[in-house]
N, C-alpha and C positions, 0 to 999 in steps of 0.2 A: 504494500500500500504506500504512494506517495505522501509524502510529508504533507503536502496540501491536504489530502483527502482525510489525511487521520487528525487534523486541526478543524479541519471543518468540522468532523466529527464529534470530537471532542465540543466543539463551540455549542453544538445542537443541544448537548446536554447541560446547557448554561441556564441559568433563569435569565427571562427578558432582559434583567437589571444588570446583572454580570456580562450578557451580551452586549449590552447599550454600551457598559464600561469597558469592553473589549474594543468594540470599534473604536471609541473616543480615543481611546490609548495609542490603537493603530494609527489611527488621522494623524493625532500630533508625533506619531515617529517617523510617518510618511512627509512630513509636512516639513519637520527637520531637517531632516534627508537631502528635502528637495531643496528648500530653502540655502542649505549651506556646502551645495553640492557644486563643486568649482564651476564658472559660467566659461564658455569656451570666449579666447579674446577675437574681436571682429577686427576688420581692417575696413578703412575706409577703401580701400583699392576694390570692395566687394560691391562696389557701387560703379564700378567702369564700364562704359556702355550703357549701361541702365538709359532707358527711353532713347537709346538712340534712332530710332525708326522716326520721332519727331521728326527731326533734323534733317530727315533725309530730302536732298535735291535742292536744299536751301543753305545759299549763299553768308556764311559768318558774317562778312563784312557787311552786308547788305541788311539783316538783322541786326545788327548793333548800330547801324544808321538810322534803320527804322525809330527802336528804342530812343537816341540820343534825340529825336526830331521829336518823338510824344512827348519827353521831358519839357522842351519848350514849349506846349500847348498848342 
C-alpha cells in the first residue's frame, strides 16, 4: 500500500474535528513550503522580442517623428 493511500486511511478514521485540524496543519506546511521556497531569478533579457510583430514594416525613425510632432500639439 502507498504511503498516500495508508494516510488517507488513517485520516478517514479521524473525527470531523481532528480532520479539520489535519488539513489546517497541512495548508500552513504547504503554505510555508511555498512561501519560502527559492523564487527562480528572471532576466530582463526575457523580454526580447516580446510584441515585436507590432513593429513590423514600420519605419523607427518615422515613428519617433510621429511621437516628437504629437508632443507639440
Amino acid at each position: 500500500m502507498s504511503t498516500y493511500h495508508e494516510v488517507r486511511r488513517l485520516a478517514e478514521n479521524l473525527t470531523p474535528d481532528e480532520q479539520m485540524r489535519l488539513i489546517e496543519e497541512l495548508f500552513s506546511l504547504i503554505h510555508q513550503r511555498v512561501t519560502l521556497a527559492p523564487k527562480p531569478k528572471r532576466s530582463i533579457l526575457e523580454l526580447r522580442g516580446l510584441g515585436k510583430e507590432i513593429w513590423n514594416g514600420m519605419d523607427a525613425q518615422d515613428y519617433v517623428n510621429q511621437e516628437r510632432d504629437s508632443w507639440n500639439g
